[in-house]
ChimeraX commands (.cxc) that place a marker at each C-alpha (Angstrom):
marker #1 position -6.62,11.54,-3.82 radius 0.5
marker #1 position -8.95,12.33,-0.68 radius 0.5
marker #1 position -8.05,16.09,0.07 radius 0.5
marker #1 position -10.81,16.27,2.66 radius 0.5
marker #1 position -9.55,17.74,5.96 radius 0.5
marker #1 position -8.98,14.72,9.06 radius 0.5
marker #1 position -11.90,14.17,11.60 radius 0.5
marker #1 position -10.13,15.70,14.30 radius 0.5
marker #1 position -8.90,19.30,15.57 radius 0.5
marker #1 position -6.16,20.65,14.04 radius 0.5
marker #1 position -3.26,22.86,14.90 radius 0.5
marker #1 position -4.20,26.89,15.69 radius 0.5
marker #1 position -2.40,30.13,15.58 radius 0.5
marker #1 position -3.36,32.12,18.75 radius 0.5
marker #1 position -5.81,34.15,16.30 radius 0.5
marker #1 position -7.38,31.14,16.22 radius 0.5
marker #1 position -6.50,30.82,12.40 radius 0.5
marker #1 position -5.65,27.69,11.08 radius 0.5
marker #1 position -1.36,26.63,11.62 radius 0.5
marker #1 position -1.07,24.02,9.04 radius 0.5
marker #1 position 2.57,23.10,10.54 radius 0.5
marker #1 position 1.15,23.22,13.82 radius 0.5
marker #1 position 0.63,20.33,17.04 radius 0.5
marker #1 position -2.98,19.99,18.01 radius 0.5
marker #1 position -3.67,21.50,21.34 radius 0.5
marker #1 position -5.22,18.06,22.20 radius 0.5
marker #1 position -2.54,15.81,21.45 radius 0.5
marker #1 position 0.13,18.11,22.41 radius 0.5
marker #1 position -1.46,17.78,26.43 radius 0.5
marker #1 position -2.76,14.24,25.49 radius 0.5
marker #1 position -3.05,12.50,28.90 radius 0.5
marker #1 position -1.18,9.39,27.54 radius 0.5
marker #1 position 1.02,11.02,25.86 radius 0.5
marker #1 position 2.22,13.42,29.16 radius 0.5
marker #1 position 2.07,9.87,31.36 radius 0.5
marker #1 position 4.51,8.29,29.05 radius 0.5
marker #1 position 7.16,11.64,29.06 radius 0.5
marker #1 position 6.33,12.39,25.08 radius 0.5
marker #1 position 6.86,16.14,24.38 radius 0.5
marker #1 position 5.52,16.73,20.93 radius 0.5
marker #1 position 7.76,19.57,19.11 radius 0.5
marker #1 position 7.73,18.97,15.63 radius 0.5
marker #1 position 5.22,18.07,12.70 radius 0.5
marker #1 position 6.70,15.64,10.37 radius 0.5
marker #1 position 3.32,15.35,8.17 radius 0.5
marker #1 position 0.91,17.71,8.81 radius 0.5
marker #1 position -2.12,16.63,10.66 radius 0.5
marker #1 position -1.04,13.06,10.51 radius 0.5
marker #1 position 2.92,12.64,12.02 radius 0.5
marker #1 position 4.33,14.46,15.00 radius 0.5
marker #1 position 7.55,13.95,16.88 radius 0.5
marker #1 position 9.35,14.53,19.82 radius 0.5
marker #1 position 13.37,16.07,19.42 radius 0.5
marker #1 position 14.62,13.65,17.67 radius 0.5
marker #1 position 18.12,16.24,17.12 radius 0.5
marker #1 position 18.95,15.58,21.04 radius 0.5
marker #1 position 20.87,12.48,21.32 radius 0.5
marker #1 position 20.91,12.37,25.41 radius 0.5
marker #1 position 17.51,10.21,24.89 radius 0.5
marker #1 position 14.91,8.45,22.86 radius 0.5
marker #1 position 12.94,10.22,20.34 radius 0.5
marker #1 position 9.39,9.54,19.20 radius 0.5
marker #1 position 7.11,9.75,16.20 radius 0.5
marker #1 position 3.35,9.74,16.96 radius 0.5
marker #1 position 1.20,9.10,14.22 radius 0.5
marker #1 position -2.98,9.57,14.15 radius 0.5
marker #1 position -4.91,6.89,12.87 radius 0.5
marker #1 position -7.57,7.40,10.79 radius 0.5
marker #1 position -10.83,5.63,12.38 radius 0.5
marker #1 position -11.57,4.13,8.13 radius 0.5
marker #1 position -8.60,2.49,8.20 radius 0.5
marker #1 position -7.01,-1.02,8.37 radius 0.5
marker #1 position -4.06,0.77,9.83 radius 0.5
marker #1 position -4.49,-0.14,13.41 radius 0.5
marker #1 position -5.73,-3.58,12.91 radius 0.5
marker #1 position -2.90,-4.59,10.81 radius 0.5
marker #1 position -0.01,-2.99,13.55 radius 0.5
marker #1 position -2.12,-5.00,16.39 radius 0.5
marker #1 position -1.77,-8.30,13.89 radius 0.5
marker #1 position 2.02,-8.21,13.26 radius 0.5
marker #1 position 2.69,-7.61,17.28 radius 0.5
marker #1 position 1.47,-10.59,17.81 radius 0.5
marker #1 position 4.49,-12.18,15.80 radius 0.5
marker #1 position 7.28,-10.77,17.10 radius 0.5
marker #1 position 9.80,-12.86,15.31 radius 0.5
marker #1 position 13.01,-11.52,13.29 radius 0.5
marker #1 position 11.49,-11.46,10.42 radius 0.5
marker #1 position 8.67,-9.59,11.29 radius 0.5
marker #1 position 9.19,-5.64,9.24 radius 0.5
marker #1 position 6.70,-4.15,11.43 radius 0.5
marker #1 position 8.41,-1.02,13.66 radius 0.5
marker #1 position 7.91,-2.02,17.24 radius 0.5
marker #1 position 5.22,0.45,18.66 radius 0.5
marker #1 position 2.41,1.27,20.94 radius 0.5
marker #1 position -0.90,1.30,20.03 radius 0.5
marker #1 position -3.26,4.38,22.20 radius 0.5
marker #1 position -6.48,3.25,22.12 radius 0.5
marker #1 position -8.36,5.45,24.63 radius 0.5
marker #1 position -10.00,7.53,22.81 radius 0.5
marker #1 position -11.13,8.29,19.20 radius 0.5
marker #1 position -8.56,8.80,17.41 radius 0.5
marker #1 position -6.37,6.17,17.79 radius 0.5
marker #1 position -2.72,7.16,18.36 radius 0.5
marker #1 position 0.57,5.09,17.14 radius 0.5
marker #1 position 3.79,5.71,18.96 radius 0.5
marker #1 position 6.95,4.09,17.57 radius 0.5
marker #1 position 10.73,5.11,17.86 radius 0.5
marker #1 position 11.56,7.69,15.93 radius 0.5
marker #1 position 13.74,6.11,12.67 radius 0.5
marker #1 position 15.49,7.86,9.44 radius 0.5
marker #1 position 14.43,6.59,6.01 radius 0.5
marker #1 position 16.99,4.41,3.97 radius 0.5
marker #1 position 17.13,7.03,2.05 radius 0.5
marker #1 position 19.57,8.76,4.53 radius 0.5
marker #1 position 22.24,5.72,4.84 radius 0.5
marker #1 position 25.60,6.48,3.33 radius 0.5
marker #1 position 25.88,3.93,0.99 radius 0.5
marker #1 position 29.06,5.40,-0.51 radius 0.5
marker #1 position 30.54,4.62,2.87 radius 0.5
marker #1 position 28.92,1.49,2.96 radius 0.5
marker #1 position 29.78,-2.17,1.52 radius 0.5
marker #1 position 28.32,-3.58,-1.09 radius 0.5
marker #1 position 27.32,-6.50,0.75 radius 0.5
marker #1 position 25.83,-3.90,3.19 radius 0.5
marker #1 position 24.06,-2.01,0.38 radius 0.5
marker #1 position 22.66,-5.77,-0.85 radius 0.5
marker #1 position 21.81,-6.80,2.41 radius 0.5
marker #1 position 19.29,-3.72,2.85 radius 0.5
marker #1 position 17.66,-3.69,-0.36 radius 0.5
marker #1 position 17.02,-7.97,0.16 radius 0.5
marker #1 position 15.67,-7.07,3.60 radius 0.5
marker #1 position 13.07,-4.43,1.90 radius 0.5
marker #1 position 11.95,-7.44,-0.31 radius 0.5
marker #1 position 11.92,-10.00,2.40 radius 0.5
marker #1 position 9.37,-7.64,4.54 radius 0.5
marker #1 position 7.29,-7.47,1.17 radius 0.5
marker #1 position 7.53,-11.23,1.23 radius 0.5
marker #1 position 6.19,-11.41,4.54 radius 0.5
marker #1 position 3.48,-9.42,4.55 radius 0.5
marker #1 position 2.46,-10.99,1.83 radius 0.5
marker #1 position 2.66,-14.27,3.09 radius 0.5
marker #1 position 0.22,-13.12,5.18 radius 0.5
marker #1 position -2.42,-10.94,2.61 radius 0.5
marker #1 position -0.97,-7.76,3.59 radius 0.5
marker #1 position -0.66,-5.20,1.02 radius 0.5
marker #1 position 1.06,-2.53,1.99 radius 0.5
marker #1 position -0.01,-0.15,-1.11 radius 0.5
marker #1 position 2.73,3.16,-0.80 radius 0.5
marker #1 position 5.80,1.42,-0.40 radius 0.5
marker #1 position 8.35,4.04,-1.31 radius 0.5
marker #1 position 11.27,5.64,0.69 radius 0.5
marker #1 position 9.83,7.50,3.86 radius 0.5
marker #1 position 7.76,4.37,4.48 radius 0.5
marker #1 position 11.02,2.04,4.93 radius 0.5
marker #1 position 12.66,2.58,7.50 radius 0.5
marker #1 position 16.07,1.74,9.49 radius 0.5
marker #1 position 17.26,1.23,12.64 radius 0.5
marker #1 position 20.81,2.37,14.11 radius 0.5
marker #1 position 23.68,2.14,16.79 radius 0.5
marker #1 position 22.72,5.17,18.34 radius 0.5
marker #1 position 18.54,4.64,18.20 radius 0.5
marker #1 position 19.47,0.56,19.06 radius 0.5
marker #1 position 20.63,2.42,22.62 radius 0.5
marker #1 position 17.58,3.70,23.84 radius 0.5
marker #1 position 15.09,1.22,22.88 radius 0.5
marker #1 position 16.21,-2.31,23.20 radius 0.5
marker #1 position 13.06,-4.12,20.67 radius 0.5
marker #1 position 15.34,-2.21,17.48 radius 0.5
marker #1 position 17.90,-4.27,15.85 radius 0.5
marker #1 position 20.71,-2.32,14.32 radius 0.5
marker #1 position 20.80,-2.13,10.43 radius 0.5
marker #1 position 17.30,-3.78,10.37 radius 0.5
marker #1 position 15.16,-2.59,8.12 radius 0.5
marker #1 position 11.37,-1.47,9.35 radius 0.5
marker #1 position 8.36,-0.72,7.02 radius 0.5
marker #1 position 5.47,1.54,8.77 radius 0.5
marker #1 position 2.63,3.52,7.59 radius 0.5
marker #1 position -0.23,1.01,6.83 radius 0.5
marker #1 position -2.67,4.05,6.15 radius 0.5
marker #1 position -3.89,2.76,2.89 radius 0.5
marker #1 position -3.07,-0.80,3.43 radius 0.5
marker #1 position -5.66,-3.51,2.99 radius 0.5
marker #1 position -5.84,-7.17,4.34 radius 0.5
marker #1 position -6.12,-9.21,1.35 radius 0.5
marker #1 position -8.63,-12.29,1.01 radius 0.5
marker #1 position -6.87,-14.13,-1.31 radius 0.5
marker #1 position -2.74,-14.47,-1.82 radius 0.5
marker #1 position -0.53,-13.93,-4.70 radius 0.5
marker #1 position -1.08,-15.55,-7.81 radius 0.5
marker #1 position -4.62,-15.78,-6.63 radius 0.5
marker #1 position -5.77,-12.57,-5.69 radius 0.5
marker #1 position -7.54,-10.36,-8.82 radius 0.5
marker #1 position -6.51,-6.81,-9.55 radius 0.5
marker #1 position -8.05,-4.08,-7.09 radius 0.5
marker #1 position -8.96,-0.42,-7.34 radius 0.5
marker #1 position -5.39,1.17,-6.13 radius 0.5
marker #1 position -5.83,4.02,-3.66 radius 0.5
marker #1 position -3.67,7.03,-3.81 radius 0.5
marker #1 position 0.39,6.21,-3.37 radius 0.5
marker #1 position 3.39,7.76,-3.38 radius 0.5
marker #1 position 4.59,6.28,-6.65 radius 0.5
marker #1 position 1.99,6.66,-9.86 radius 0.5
marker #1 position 0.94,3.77,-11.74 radius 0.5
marker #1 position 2.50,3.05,-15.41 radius 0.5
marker #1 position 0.11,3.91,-18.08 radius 0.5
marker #1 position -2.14,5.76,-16.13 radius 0.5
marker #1 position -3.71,2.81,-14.84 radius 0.5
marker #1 position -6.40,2.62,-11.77 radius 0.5
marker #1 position -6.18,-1.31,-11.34 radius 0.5
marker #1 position -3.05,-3.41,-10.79 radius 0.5
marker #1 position -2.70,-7.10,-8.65 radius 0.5
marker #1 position -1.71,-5.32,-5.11 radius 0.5
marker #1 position 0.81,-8.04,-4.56 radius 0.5
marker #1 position 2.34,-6.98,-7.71 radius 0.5
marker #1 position 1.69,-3.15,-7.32 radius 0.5
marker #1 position 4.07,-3.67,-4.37 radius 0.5
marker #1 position 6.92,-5.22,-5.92 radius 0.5
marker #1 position 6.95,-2.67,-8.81 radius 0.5
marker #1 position 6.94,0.22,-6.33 radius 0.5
marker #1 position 10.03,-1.24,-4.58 radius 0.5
marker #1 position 11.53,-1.69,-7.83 radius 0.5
marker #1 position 10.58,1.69,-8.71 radius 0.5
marker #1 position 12.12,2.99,-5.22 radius 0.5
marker #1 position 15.58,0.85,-6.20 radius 0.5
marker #1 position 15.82,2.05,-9.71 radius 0.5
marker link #1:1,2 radius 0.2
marker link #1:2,3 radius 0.2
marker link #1:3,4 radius 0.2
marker link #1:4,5 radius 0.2
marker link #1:5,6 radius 0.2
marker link #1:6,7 radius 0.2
marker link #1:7,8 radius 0.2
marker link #1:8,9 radius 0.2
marker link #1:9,10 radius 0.2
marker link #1:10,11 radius 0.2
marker link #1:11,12 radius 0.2
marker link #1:12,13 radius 0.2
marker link #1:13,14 radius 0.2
marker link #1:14,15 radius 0.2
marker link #1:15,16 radius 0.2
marker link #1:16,17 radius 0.2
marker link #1:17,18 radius 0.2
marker link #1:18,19 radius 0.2
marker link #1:19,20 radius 0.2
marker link #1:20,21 radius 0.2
marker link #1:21,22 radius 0.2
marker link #1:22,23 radius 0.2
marker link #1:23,24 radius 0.2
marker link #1:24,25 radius 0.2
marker link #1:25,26 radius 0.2
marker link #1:26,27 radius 0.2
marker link #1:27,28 radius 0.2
marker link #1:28,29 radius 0.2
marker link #1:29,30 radius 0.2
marker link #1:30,31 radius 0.2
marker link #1:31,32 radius 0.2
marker link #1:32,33 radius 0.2
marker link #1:33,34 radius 0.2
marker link #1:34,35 radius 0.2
marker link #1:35,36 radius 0.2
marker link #1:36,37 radius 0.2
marker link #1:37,38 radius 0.2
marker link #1:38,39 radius 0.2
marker link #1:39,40 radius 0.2
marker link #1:40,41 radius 0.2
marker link #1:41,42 radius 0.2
marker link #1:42,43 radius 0.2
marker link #1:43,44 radius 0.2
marker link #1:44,45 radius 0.2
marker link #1:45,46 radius 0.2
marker link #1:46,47 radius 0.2
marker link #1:47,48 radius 0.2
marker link #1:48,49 radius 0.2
marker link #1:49,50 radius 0.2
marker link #1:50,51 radius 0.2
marker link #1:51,52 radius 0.2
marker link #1:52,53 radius 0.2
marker link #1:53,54 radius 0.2
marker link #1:54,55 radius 0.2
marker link #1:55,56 radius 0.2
marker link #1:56,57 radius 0.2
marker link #1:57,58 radius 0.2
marker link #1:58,59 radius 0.2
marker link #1:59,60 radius 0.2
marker link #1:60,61 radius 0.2
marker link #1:61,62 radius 0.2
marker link #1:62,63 radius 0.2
marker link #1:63,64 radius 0.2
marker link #1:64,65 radius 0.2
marker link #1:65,66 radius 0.2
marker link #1:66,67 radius 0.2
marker link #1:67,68 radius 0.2
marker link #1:68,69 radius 0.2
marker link #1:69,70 radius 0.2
marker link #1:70,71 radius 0.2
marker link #1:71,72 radius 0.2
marker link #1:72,73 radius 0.2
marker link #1:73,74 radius 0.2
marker link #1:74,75 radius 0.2
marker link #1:75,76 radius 0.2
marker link #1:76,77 radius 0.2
marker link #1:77,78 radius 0.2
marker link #1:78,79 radius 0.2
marker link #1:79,80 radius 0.2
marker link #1:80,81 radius 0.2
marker link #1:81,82 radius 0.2
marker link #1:82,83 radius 0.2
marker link #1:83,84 radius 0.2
marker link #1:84,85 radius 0.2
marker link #1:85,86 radius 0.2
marker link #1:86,87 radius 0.2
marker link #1:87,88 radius 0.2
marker link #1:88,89 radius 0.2
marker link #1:89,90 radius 0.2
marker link #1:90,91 radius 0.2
marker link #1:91,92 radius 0.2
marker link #1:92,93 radius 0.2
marker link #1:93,94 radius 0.2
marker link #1:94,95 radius 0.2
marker link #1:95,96 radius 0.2
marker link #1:96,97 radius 0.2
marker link #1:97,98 radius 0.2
marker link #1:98,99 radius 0.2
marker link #1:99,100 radius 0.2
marker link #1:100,101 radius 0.2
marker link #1:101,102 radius 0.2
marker link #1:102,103 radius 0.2
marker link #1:103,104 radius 0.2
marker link #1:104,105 radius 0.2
marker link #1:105,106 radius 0.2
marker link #1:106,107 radius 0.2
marker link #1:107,108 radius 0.2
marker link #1:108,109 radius 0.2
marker link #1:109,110 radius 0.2
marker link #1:110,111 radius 0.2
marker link #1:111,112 radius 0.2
marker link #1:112,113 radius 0.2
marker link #1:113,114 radius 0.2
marker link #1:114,115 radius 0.2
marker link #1:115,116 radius 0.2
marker link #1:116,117 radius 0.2
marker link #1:117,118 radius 0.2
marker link #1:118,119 radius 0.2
marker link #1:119,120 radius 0.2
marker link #1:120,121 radius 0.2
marker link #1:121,122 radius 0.2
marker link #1:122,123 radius 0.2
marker link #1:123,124 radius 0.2
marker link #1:124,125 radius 0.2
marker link #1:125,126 radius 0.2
marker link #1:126,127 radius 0.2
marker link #1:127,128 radius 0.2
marker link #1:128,129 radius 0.2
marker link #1:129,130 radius 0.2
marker link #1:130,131 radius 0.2
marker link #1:131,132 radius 0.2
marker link #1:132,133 radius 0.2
marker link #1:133,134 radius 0.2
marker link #1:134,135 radius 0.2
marker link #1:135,136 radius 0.2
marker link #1:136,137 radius 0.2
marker link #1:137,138 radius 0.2
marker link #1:138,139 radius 0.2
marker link #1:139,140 radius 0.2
marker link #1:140,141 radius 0.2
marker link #1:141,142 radius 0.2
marker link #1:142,143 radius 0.2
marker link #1:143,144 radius 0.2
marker link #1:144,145 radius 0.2
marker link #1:145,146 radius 0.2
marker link #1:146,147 radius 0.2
marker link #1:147,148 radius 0.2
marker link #1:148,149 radius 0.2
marker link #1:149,150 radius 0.2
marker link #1:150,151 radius 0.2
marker link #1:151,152 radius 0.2
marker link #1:152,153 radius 0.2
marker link #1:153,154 radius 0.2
marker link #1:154,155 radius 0.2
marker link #1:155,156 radius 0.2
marker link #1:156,157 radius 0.2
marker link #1:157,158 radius 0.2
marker link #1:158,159 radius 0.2
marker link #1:159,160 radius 0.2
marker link #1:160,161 radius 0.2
marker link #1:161,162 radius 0.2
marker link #1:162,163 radius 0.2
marker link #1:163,164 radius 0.2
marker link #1:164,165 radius 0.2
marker link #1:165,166 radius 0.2
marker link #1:166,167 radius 0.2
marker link #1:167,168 radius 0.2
marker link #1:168,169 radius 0.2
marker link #1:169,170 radius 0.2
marker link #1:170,171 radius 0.2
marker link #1:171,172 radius 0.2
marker link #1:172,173 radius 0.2
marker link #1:173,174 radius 0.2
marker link #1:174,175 radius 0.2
marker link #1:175,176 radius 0.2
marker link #1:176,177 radius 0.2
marker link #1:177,178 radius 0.2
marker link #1:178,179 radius 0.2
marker link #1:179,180 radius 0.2
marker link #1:180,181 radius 0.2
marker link #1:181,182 radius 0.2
marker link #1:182,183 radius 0.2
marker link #1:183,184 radius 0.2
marker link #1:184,185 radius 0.2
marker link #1:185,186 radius 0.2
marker link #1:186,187 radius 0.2
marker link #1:187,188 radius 0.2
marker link #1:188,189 radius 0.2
marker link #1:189,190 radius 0.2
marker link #1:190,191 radius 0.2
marker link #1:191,192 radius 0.2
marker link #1:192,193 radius 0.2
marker link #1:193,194 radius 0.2
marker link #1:194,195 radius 0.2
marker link #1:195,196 radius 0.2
marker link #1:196,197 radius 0.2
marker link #1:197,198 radius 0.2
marker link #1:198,199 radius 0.2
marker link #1:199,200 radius 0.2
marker link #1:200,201 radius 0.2
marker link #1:201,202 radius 0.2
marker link #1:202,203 radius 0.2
marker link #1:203,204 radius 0.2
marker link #1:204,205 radius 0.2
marker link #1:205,206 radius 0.2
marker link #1:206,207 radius 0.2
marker link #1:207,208 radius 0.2
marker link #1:208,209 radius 0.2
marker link #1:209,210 radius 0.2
marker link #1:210,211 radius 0.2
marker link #1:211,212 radius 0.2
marker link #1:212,213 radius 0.2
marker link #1:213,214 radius 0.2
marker link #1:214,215 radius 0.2
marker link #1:215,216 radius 0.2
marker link #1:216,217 radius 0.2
marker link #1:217,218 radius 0.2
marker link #1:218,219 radius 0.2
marker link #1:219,220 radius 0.2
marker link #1:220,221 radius 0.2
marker link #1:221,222 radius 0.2
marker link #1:222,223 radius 0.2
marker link #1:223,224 radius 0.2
marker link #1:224,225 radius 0.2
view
């Protein structure tokens, strides 16, 4: 795992000391950011993820995410908008390119992990966990491997977030944070095993190599276990 600190300013105390939990003064008063009404208030990963209030329901609420400038992360978010179809798993979002770093805005979504599936149906309950392997199956389709799928990485969309931002669909599931992704040359069954990069989920038998189509569909079985 790469514990080297980001290529950008972070967040300061007013001593000037480091505030790990902290908003970067320049992203806070980002020009884009102010021009599109985003108030940053909260860190959701430090560093990385930021948000606006997401716990006042009298409008939308945000996530902005910093791209690293080594990753495929942008690339891949700027491939899937340009198939906007219903099957598409990709969170619809807004990609900041004027300036180094890149910035990602998307609608601010809870993880499935947060559904009440003891109120739920079982045919609701089957119908999310066959949506998180039909995104799989189309990203795949398309040499995307995604590389960290686990439960803050899937996403879902509801009533209340549907109101403010008419591209969600209710109870559809969304998969985001491509960070470590890669755009695969070759598909499944064809492509060879690669060198896995740090996930969420550890590999069985300590292993460092796995088929990343495959690596994929054992972490979602993993995350359903």
């Amino acid at each position: 795992m790469d514990t080297s600190p980001p290529p950008w300013p972070l967040g300061r105390n007013p001593d000037g000391t480091l505030d790990v939990l902290g908003i970067p003064d320049w992203l806070k008063y980002h020009p884009e950011l102010i021009r599109r009404g985003i108030e940053l208030c909260e860190t959701l990963k430090p560093s990385y993820v930021f948000a606006t209030n997401w716990r006042d329901d009298s409008g939308p609420a945000h996530a902005v995410k910093i791209l690293e400038p080594h990753s495929e992360e942008a690339t891949i978010y700027e491939r899937l908008a340009r198939d906007p179809g219903p099957s598409n798993p990709s969170i619809p979002c807004e990609l900041i390119r004027s300036e180094q770093p890149f910035l990602l805005v998307m609608p601010y979504l809870f993880g499935i992990e947060y559904v009440p599936y003891s109120r739920r149906s079982l045919s609701y309950v089957l119908g999310v966990f066959l949506q998180a392997v039909e995104s799989i199956e189309y990203l795949h389709a398309r040499h995307i491997a995604h590389l960290d799928m686990c439960v803050g990485n899937i996403l879902i969309a509801s009533d209340d977030e549907v109101k403010f931002d008419p591209r969600l669909v209710a109870d559809k599931v969304y998969i985001i944070d491509f960070h470590t992704s890669q755009q695969i040359q070759f598909g499944p069954g064809v492509q060879r095993a690669i060198s896995l990069p740090f996930s969420q989920e550890r590999p069985p038998l300590g292993l460092k190599h796995f088929d990343p189509y495959s690596w994929n569909v054992y972490c979602l079985g993993k995350l359903w276990k």
